[in-house]
C-alpha positions in Angstrom: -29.4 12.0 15.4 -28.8 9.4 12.6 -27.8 6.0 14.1 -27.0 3.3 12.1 -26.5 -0.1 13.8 -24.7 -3.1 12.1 -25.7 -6.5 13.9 -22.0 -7.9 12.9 -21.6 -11.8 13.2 -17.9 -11.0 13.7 -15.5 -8.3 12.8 -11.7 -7.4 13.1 -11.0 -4.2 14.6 -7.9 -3.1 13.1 -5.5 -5.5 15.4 -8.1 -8.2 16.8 -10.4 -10.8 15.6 -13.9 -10.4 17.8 -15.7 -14.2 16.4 -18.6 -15.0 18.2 -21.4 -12.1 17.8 -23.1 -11.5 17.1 -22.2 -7.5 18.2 -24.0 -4.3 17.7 -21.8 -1.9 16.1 -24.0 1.3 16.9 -22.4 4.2 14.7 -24.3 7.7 15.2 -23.9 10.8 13.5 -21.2 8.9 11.4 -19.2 8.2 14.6 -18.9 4.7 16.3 -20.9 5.3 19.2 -21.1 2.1 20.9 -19.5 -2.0 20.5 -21.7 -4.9 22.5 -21.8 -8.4 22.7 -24.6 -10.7 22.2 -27.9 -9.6 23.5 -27.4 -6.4 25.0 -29.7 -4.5 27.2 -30.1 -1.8 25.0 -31.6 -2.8 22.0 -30.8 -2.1 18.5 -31.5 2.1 17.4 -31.8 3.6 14.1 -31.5 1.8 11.2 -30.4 -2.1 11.7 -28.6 -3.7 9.1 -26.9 -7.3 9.3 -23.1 -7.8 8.6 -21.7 -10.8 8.7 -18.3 -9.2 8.8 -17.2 -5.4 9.4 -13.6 -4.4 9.2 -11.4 -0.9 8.7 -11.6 0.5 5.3 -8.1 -0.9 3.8 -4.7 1.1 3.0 -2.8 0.5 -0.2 0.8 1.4 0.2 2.2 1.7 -2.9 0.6 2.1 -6.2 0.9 4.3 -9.4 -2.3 5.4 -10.1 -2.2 6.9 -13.1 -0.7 3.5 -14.5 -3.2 1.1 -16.2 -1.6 -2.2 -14.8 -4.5 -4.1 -16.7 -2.9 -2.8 -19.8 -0.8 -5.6 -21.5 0.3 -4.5 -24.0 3.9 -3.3 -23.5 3.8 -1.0 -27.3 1.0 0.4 -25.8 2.3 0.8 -22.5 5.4 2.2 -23.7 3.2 5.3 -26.2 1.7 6.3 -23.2 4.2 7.5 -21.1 4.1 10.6 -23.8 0.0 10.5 -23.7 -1.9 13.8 -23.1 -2.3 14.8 -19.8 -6.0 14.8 -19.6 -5.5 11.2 -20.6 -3.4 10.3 -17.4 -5.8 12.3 -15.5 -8.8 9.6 -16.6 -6.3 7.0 -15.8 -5.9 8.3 -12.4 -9.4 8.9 -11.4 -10.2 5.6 -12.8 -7.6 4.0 -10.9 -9.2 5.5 -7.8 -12.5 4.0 -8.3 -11.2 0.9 -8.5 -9.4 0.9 -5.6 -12.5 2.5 -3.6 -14.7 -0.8 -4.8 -11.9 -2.9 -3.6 -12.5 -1.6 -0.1 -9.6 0.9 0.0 -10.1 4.1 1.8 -6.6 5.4 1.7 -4.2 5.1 -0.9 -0.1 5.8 -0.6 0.7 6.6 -4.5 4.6 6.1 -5.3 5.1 8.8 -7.4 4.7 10.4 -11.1 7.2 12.5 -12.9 3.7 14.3 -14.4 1.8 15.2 -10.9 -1.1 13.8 -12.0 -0.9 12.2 -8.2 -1.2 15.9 -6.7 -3.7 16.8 -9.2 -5.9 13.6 -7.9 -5.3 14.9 -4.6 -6.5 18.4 -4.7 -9.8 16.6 -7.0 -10.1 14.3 -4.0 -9.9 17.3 -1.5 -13.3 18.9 -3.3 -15.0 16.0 -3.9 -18.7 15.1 -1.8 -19.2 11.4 -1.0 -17.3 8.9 -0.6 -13.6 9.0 -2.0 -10.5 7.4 -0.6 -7.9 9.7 1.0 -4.8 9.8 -1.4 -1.0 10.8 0.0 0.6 11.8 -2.6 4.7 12.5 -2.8 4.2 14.3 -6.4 7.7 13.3 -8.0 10.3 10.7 -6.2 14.1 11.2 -6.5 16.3 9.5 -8.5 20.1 10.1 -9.6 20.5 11.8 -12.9 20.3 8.8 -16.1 19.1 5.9 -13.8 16.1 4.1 -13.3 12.9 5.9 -12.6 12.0 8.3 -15.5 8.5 8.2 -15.0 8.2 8.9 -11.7 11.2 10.8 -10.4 12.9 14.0 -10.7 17.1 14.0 -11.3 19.5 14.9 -9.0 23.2 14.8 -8.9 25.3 15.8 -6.3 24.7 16.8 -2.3 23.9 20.2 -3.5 21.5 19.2 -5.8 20.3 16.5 -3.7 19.4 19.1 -1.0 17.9 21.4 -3.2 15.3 19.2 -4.6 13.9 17.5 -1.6 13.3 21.1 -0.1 11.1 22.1 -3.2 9.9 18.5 -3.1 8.7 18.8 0.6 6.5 21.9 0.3 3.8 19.7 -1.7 4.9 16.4 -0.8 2.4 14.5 2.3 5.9 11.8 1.8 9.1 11.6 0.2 9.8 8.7 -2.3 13.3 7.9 -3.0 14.8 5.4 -6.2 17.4 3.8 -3.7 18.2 0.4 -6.8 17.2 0.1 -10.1 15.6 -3.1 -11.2 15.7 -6.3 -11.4 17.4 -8.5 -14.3 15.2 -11.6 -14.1 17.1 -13.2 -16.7 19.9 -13.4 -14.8 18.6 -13.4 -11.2 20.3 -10.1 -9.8 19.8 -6.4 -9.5 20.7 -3.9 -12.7 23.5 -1.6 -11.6 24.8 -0.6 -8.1 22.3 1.6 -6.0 22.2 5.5 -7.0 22.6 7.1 -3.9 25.5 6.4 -1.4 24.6 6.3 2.5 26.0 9.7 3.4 24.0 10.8 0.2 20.8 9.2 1.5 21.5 9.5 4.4 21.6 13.8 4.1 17.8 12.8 2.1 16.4 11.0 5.2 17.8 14.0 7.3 16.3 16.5 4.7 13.1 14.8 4.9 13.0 14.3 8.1 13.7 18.1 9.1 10.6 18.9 7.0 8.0 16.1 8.9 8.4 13.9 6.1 8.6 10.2 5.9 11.0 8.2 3.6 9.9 5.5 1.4 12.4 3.9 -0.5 12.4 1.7 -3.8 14.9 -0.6 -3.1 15.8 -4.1 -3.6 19.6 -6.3 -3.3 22.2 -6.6 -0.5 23.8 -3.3 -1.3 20.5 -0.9 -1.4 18.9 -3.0 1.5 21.8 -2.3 3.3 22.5 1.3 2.9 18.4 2.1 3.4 18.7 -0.1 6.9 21.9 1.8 8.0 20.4 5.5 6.7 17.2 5.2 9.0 14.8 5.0 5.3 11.5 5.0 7.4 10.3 1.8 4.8 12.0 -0.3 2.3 9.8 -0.9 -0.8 9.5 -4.4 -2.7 13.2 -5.8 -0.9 13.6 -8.3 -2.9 16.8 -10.5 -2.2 16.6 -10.0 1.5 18.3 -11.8 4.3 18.0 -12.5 8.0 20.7 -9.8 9.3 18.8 -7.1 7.4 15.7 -8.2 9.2 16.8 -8.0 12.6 18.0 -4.3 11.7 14.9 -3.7 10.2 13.3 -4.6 13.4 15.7 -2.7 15.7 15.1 0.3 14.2 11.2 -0.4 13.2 11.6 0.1 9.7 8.7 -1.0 7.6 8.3 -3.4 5.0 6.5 -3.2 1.6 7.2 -6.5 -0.4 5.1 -6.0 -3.4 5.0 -9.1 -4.7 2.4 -9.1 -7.0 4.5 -7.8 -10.1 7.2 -10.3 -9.6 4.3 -13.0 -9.4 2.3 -12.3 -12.7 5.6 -12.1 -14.6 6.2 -15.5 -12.6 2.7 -16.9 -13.4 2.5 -15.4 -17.2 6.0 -15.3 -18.7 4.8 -15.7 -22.3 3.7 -11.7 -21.6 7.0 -10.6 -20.7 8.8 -13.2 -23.2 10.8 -15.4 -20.3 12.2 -18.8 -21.3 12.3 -21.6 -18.4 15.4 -20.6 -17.0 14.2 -17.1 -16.6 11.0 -18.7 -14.8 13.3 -20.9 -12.5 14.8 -17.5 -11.4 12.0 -15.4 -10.7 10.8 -19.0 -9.3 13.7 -18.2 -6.5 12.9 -15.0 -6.2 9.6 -15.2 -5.1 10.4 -18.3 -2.9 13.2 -15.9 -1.2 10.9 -13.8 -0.4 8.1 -16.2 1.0 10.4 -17.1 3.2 11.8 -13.6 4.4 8.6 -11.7 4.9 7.1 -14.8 7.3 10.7 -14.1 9.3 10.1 -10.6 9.5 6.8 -10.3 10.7 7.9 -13.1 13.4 10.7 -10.8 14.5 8.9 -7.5 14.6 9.0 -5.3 11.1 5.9 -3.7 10.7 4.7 -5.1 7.9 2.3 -2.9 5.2 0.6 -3.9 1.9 1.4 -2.7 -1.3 1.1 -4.2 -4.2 2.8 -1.3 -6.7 -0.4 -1.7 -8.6 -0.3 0.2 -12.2 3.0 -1.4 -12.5 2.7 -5.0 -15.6 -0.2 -7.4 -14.5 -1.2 -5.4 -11.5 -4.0 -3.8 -11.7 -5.8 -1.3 -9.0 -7.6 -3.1 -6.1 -7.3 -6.2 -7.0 -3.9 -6.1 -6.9 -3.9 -5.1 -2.9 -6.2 -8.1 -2.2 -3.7 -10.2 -4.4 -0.9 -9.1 -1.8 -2.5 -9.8 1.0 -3.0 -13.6 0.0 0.5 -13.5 -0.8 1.0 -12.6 2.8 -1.1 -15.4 4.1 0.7 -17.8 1.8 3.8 -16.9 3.3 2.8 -18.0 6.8 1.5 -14.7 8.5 -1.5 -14.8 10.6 -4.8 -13.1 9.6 -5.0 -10.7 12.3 -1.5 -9.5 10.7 -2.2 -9.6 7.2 -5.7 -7.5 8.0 -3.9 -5.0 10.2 -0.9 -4.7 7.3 -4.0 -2.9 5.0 -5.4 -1.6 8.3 -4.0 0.0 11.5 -0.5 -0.7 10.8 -0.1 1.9 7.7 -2.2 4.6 9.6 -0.1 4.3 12.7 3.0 4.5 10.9 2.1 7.6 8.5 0.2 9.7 11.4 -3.8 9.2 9.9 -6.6 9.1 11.6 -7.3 5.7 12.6 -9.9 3.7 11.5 -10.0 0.9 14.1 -13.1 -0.2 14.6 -13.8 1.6 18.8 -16.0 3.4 20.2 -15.0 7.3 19.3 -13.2 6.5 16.3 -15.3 8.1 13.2 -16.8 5.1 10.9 -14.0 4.1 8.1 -15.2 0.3 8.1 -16.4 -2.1 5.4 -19.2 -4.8 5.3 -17.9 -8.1 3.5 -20.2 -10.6 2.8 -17.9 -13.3 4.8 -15.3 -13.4 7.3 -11.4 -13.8 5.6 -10.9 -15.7 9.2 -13.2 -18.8 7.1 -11.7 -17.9 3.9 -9.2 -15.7 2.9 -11.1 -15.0 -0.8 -13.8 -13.3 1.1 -11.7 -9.9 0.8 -13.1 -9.9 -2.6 -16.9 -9.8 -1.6 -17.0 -6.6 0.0 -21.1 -5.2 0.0 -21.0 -1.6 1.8 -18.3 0.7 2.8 -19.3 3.3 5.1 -17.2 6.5 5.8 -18.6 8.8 8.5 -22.0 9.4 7.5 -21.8 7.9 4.0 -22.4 4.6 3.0 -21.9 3.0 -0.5 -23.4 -0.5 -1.5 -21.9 -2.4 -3.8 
């Protein structure tokens, strides 16, 4: 029997911060066999190692991976939305690498009109060692001319609307939905009205729902925010513009919460990038500040909370972008334990995966970090070993 024992000075279990080891964390046969305190009576098997902190493998909600978000160049951006496909295909599976040294084990991507997404999955499915687990929704839906050409398929009217998400649903592990368009950061609103009504998205959440899907909608403004709350969408994406009644339906109903702030931000913190003049900056400024304040009132009153940060998207790019959103989180007044369970146990709960709380049975989905985010939050970055059953990887 392999037994690997990590002699943890603390660690964070998926929901709770355990401080004062230091604790055995016995894992055998690549299952976590055994959890003590201090100087136990049995004494350390197998192979010892010293952690000063252990945590679940993280969960990025939303990201496009086979988007280069460290590519700044928008002409360049722009040609290669028509690149080759093999091309995206490096994209992707470098996207995933980067997200596996960032510490995440499981990845939600947010669609692609090209399905490199299900292509990454089924590479994923037949690959040895250590890999993150990828859900993939292969294309979202959008409404025929609006926003979302490069990641969503057209529809148009119930019938069509129908048709689609039952051919979307026989590959899809979720369904993504185009709820808005954009934001115009020039003038501090939304772009357009939503694209799909709320009997129209409605009869999608119902569709979805019929095939053991759940709904994740792009959606940001008073109107979308609204219709997605009313409809039942299982989680709103980025909800941007937010306000307190659409949080307390939000928590009623348990809908989710992916605020992606980390686009939003660099175009905040680099406007010469994007070409924004002061008053532009004084908007997204207000934005950002809106949404501070909205996400620290809905993890008081009871959303479930899960990190995104729609990494491939400008200025984001993979893994670092997820650690970037859960500062933000942290900034905006949540505790630790919640911001560490928003990449943890929280998205696993809500999308049915195996969890990776660190307990006794559970099979070993943890990392080793180098410090404890309880003493500094910039410790996420300094992640030395993941371990995934019985694989390990040191960094």
């Amino acid at each position: 029997m392999a037994t690997l024992t990590l002699l943890a000075d603390s660690y964070f279990d998926g929901t709770r911060h355990h401080a004062n080891g230091p604790y055995q964390i016995e894992i055998s046969d690549g299952v976590i066999s055994r959890i003590e305190q201090g100087q136990s009576d049995v004494p350390p098997v197998g192979n010892v190692v010293r952690a000063p902190f252990v945590m679940p493998g993280m969960a990025e909600a939303h990201c496009h991976l086979f988007l280069d978000g460290a590519e700044l160049d928008l002409d360049k951006r722009k040609r290669y939305l028509s690149a080759p496909r093999d091309q995206m295909l490096e994209v992707g599976r470098r996207s995933l690498k980067e997200n596996l040294a960032s510490g995440i084990t499981l990845i939600r991507d947010a669609g692609d009109i090209h399905g490199i997404n299900h292509e990454l999955r089924t590479e994923l499915s037949q690959t040895n060692g250590i890999t993150a687990d990828l859900r993939s929704p292969g294309r979202a839906i959008r409404k025929a001319g609006r926003y979302g050409g490069f990641m969503a398929e057209e529809t148009t009217d119930a019938q069509s609307i129908e048709r689609t998400v039952r051919r979307l649903a026989e590959t899809a592990d979720d369904l993504k939905i185009l709820l808005t368009g954009i934001i115009d950061f020039e003038k501090g609103q939304m772009k357009g009205g939503v694209q799909f009504d709320l009997s129209e998205t409605r009869l999608i959440v119902k569709i979805a729902h019929e095939h053991g899907l759940k709904t994740f909608a792009h959606c940001s403004g008073q109107d979308g925010l609204q219709i997605a709350v009313d409809a039942g969408i299982d989680s709103i994406e980025h909800g941007f513009f937010m306000d307190r009644q659409i949080v307390a339906k939000m928590a009623d109903k348990g809908i989710a919460w992916v605020p992606t702030f980390s686009p939003v931000w660099f175009q905040y913190e680099r406007p010469e990038c994007c070409g924004w003049n002061q008053a532009s900056v004084e908007r997204l400024n207000q934005i950002l500040n809106n949404h501070f304040e909205h996400i620290a009132a809905a993890s008081d009153a009871g959303v479930p909370i899960v990190a995104g940060s729609d990494a491939g998207s400008y200025g984001v790019p993979h893994g670092r972008g997820l650690i970037d959103e859960l500062l933000f989180q942290h900034r905006a007044g949540m505790s630790m334990e919640k911001v560490l369970a928003s990449a943890t146990s929280t998205p696993r709960r809500l999308w049915g995966c195996p969890s990776a709380d660190i307990k006794a049975g559970n099979e070993a989905n943890l990392l080793v970090l180098d410090g404890s985010p309880f003493d500094s939050i910039e410790n996420l970055r300094s992640i030395r070993q993941i371990i995934r059953g019985k694989m390990q990887y040191e960094f």
